[in-house]
C-alpha positions as CSV (number, residue, x, y, z in Angstrom):
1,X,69.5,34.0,-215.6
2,X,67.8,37.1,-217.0
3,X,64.4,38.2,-216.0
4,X,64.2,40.5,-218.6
5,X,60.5,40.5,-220.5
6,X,60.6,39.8,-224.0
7,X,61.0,42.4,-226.5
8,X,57.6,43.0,-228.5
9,X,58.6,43.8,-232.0
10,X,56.5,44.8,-235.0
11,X,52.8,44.0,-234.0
12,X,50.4,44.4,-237.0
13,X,47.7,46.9,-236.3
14,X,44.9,48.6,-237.7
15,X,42.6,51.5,-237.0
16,X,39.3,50.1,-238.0
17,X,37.6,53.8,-238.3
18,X,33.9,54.9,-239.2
19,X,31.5,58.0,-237.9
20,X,28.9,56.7,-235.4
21,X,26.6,53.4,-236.0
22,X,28.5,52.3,-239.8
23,X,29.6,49.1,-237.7
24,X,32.8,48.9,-236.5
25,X,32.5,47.0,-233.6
26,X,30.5,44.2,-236.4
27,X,33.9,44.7,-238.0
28,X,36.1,43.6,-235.6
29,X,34.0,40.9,-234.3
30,X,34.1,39.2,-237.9
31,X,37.8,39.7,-238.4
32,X,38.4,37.9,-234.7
33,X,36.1,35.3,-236.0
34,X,38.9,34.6,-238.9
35,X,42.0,34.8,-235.6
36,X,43.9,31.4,-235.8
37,X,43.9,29.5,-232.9
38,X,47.9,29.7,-231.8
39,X,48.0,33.9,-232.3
40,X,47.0,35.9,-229.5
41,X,44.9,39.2,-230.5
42,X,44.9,42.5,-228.8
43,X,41.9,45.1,-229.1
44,X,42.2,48.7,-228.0
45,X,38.6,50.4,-227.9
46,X,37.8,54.3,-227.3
47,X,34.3,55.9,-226.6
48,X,33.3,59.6,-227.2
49,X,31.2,58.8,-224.0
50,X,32.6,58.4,-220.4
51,X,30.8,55.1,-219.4
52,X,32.6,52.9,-221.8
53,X,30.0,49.9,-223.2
54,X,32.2,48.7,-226.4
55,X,34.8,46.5,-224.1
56,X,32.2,45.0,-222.8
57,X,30.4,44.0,-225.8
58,X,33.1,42.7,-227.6
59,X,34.7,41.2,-224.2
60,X,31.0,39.5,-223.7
61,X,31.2,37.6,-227.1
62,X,35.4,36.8,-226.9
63,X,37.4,36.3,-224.0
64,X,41.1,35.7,-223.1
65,X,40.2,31.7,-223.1
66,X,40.3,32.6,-227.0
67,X,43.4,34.6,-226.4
68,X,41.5,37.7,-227.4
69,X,42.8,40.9,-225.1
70,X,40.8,44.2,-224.7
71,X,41.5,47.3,-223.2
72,X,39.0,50.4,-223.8
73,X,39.6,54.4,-223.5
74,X,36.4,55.9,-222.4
75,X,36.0,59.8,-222.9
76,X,36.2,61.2,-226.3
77,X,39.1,61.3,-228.8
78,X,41.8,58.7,-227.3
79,X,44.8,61.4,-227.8
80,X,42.6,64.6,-227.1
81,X,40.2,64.1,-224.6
82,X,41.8,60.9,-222.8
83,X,45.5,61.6,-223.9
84,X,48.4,60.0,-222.3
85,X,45.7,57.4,-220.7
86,X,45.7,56.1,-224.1
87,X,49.5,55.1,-224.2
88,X,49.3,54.0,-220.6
89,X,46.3,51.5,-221.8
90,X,48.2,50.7,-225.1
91,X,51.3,49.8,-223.3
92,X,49.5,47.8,-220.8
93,X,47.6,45.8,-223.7
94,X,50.7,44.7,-225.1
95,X,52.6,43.8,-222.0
96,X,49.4,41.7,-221.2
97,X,48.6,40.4,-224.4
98,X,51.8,40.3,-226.3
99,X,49.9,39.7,-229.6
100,X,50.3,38.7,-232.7
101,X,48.0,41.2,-233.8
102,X,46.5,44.7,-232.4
103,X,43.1,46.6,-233.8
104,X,42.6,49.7,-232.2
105,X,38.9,51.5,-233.0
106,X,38.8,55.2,-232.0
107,X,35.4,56.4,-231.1
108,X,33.4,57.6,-233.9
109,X,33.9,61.3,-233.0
110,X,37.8,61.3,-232.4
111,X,40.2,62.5,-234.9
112,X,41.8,59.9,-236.6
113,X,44.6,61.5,-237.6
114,X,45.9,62.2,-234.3
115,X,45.3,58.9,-233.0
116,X,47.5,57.8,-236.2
117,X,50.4,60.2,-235.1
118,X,50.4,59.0,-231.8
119,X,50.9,55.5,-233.2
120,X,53.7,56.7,-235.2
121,X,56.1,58.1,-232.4
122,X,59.3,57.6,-231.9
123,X,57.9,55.4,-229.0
124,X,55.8,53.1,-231.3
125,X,57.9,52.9,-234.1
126,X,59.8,49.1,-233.5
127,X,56.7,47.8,-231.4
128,X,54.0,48.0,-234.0
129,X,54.1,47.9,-237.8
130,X,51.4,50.0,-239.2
131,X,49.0,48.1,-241.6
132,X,46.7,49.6,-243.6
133,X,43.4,51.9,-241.9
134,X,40.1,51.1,-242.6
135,X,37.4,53.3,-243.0
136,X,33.7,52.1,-242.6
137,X,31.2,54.7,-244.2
138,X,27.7,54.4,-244.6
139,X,27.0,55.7,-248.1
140,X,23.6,56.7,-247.8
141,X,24.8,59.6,-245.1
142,X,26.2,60.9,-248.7
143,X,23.4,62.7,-248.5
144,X,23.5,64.5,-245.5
145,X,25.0,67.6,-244.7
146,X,25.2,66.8,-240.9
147,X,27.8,64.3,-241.9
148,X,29.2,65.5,-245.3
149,X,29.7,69.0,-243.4
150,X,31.4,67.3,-240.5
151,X,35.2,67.3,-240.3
152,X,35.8,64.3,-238.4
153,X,33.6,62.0,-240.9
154,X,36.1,63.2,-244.1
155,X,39.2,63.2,-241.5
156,X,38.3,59.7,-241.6
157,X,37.9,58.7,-245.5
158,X,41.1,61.2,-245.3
159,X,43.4,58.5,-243.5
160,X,41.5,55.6,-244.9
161,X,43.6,52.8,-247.3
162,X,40.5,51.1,-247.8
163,X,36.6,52.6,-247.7
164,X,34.4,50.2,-246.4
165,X,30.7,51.1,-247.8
166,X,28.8,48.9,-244.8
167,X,25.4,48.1,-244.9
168,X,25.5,47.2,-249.0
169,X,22.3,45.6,-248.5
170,X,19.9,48.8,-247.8
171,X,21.7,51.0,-250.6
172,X,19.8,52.6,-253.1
173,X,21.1,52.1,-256.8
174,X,23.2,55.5,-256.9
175,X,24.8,55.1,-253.4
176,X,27.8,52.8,-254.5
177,X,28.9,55.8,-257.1
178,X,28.5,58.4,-254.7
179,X,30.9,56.5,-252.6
180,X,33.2,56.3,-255.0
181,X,32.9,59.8,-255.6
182,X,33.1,60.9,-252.4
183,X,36.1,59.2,-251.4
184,X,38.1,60.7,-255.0
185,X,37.1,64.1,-253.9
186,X,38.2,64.0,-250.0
187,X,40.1,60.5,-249.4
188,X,44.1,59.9,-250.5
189,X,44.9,59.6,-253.8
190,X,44.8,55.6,-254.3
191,X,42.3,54.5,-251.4
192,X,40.3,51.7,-252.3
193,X,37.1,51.4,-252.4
194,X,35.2,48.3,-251.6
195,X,31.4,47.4,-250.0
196,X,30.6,45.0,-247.6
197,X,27.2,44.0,-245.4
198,X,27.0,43.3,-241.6
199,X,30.7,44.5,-241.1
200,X,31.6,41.2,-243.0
201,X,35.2,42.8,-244.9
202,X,37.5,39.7,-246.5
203,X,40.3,39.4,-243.9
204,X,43.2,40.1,-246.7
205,X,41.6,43.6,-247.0
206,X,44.0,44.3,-243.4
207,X,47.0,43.1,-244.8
208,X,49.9,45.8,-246.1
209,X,51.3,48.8,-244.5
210,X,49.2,51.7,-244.1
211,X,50.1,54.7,-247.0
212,X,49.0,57.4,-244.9
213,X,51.4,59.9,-242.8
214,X,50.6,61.6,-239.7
215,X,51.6,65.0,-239.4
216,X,48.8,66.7,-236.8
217,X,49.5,68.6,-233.5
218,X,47.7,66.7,-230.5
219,X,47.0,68.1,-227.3
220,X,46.2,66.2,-223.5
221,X,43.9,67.1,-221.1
222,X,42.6,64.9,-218.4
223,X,39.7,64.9,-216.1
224,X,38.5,61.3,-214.0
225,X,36.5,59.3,-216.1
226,X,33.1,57.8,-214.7
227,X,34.4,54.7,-216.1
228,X,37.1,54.8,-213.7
229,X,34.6,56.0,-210.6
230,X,34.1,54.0,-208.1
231,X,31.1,52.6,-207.3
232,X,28.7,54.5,-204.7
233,X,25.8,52.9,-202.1
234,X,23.0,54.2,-205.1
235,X,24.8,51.9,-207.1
236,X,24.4,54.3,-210.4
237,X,27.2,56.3,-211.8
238,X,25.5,59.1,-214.7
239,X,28.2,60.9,-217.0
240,X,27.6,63.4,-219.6
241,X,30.1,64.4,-222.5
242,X,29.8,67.3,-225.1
243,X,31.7,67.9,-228.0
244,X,32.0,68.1,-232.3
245,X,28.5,69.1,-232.1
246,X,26.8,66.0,-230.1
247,X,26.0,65.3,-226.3
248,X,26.5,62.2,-224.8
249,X,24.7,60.8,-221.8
250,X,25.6,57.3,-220.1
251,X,24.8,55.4,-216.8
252,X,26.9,52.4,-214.9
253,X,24.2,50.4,-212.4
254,X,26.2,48.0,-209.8
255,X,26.3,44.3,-210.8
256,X,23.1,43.3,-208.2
257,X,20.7,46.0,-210.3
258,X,18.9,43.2,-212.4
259,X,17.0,44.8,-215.7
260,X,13.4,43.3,-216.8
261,X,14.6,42.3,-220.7
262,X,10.8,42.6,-221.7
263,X,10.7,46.3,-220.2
264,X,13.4,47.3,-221.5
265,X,13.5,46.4,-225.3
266,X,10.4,48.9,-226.3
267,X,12.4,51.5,-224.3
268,X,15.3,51.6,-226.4
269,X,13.7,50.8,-229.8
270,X,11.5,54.0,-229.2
271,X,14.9,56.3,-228.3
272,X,15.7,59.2,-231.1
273,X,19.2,58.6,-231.2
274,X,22.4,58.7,-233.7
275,X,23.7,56.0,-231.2
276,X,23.0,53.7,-228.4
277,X,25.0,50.9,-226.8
278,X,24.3,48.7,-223.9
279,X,25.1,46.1,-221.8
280,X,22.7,44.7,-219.2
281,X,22.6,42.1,-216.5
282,X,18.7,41.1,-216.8
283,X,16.7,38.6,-215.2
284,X,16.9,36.7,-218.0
285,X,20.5,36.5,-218.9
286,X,23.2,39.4,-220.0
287,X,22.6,40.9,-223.1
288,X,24.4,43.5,-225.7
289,X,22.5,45.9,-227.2
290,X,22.9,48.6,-230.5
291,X,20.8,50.6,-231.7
292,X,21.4,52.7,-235.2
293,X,18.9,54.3,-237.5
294,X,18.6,50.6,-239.4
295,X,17.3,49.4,-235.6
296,X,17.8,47.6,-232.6
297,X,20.1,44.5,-232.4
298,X,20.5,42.3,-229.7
299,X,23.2,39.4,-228.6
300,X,23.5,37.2,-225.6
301,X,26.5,38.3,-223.6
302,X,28.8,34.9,-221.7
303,X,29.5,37.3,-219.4
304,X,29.4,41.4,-217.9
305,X,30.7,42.9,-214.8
306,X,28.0,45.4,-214.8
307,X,24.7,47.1,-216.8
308,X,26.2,50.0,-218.7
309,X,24.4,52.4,-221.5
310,X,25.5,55.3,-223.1
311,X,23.1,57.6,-225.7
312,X,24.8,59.8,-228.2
313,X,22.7,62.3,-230.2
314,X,22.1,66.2,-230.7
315,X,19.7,66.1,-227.5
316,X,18.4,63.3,-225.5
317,X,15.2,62.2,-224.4
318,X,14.8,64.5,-220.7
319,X,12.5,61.7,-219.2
320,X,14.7,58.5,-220.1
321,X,16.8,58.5,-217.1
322,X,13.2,57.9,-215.3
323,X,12.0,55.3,-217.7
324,X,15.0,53.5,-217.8
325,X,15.7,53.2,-213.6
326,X,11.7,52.3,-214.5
327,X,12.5,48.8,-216.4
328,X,14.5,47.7,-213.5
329,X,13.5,43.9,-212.2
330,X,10.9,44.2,-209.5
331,X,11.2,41.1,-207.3
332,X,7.6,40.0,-206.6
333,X,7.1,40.2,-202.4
334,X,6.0,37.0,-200.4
C-alpha cells in the first residue's frame, strides 16, 4: 500500500496587491467570506516589517475550523528580503492546507513582479494555476508625488489584471477618471478597471488566468527575523526595518503582558503614520487594530498568541515605545 502524499495540482491563486493602507487584508477577508463550505483555502501573507501582525489578524477572524490556512513572511519583499523562506512557507502551506484555493498578499512595499516570477518557476508551474492579480489603489493618492513617484506603487498597477479603486465612498468627483487614467498610462494594455468600498470586490472579479508575464531578476538574502526570535525574560522583542524610502518599527510583548484597551485607543489614533497594525491581548478581550489616514478601525479577535504592532512611516514617533509599554494593564494591589 503506497504512502505516497497526494499530488497537489493546479491550485488557483491570486496576488491581491495594493501600496500601504488601500485594504488588502479588507480584501481578502470579504472574498473568504464568499469560501464554500467543502473547499479548503490557503493564505500566504508578507510584511515589509519584521514582527509580522497580518496572520494574526486575519487568523483572529478565520481559523482552520473554517478550513481557512495561513502562513505569513515577515521582513520585506517575500523574494528579496525574505527569499527562499518564502518557498519554504509556500510549500509548507500547501502540504498543510492542500487547498482548493491560495491568495497570497505581498507586503505593500515588495515588488510584485518578483514575487510573480517566483510563482511562475519551473517549480510552481503544475502546482498552481495563476489567476488573475489584483491591484487595490487608492485613487486619491493620484495626487501625490510620494506615491505617483514611487516605483513599487506603478510596479503594482503594472502586473495588475484588474484595478481595484478602494475606498469609492470618500472619492472626490474627478478621482474615478484619474484612475482610469492612471492605469492607461502605466498599467498593461487591457487591465480593468473597476471600484469598490470597504475591500468589498464581486468574487468573479478573481476568476481567469492572470495576462501578465514575469520576466524580473530576484535576489536572496537572509538575516533572523524577530518574528522567528524567541522569546526573552523582558518579554518584548523590538525590530526595525528600512527600505524603498520608509522605516519600520514593530514590538512582540509575551502572551501574559495584558494591554489597558481604554489606554491604548487614544494612543494610536494620535500616531502620524502611513501604517499601523496591531494585535493585542487586553484586559478586555483580544482585539485587531488598523490604522490608515481614513482612521482607526477596530475588530474583536476569537483568538491571538501574542500582542504584536508594527508602525510604518518616513519617521516614527521617538517617545511611543514609552507611551505604548505606558498603556500596559496595571493590576490594582490588595
Amino acid at each position: 500500500m503506497s504512502t505516497k502524499q497526494p499530488t497537489i495540482l493546479g491550485v488557483p491563486t491570486n496576488i491581491i496587491t495594493g501600496f500601504l493602507g488601500v485594504g488588502k487584508t479588507s480584501a481578502i477577508l470579504n472574498l473568504m467570506a464568499h469560501k464554500p463550505n467543502n473547499e479548503r483555502w490557503a493564505v500566504l501573507v508578507n510584511e515589509f516589517g519584521e514582527i509580522g501582525v497580518d496572520g494574526s489578524l486575519v487568523q483572529g477572524q478565520k481559523s482552520a475550523t473554517q478550513q481557512v490556512f495561513v502562513r505569513e513572511v515577515p521582513g520585506g519583499c517575500m523574494c528579496c528580503a525574505a527569499g527562499l523562506p518564502m518557498q519554504i512557507a509556500l510549500n509548507q502551506l500547501l502540504a498543510e492546507a492542500k487547498p482548493d484555493r491560495l491568495l497570497i498578499e505581498p507586503t505593500g512595499l515588495g515588488h510584485p513582479k518578483e514575487v510573480l516570477q517566483v510563482l511562475s518557476t519551473e517549480h510552481y508551474r503544475q502546482v498552481l494555476s495563476l489567476q488573475k492579480n489584483i491591484t487595490l489603489v487608492d485613487a486619491r493618492q493620484l495626487s501625490d508625488p510620494r506615491y505617483t513617484d514611487h516605483d513599487t506603487f506603478n510596479q503594482q498597477i503594472a502586473i495588475a489584471d484588474t484595478v481595484v479603486g478602494n475606498k469609492l465612498d470618500l472619492y472626490q468627483d474627478e478621482d474615478k477618471q484619474n484612475l482610469i487614467r492612471y492605469v492607461a498610462q502605466v498599467g498593461r494594455f487591457g487591465a480593468k478597471v473597476i471600484f469598490a468600498e470597504h475591500g468589498e470586490i464581486p468574487p468573479r472579479e478573481f476568476e481567469g488566468s492572470t495576462a501578465i508575464e514575469a520576466h524580473s531578476e530576484h535576489h536572496y538574502h537572509r538575516k533572523p527575523l524577530a518574528a522567528d526570535t524567541e522569546m526573552p525574560e523582558s518579554g518584548i522583542v523590538k525590530a526595525v526595518n528600512k527600505g524603498e524610502g520608509f522605516l519600520s518599527v514593530g514590538w512582540r510583548f509575551s502572551p501574559e503582558k495584558l494591554f489597558d484597551r481604554q489606554k491604548l485607543i487614544p494612543l494610536l489614533v494620535e500616531q502620524n503614520v502611513e501604517r499601523l497594525k496591531a494585535v493585542f491581548v487586553t484586559s478586555s478581550g483580544i482585539f485587531g487594530y488598523n490604522l490608515t489616514a481614513d482612521g482607526l478601525s477596530e475588530v474583536e479577535l476569537d483568538d491571538c498568541t501574542e500582542s504584536r504592532i508594527e508602525l510604518i512611516g518616513e519617521s516614527i514617533n521617538q517617545r511611543f515605545e514609552t507611551e505604548l509599554l505606558n498603556c500596559l494593564h496595571q493590576p490594582h494591589s490588595l
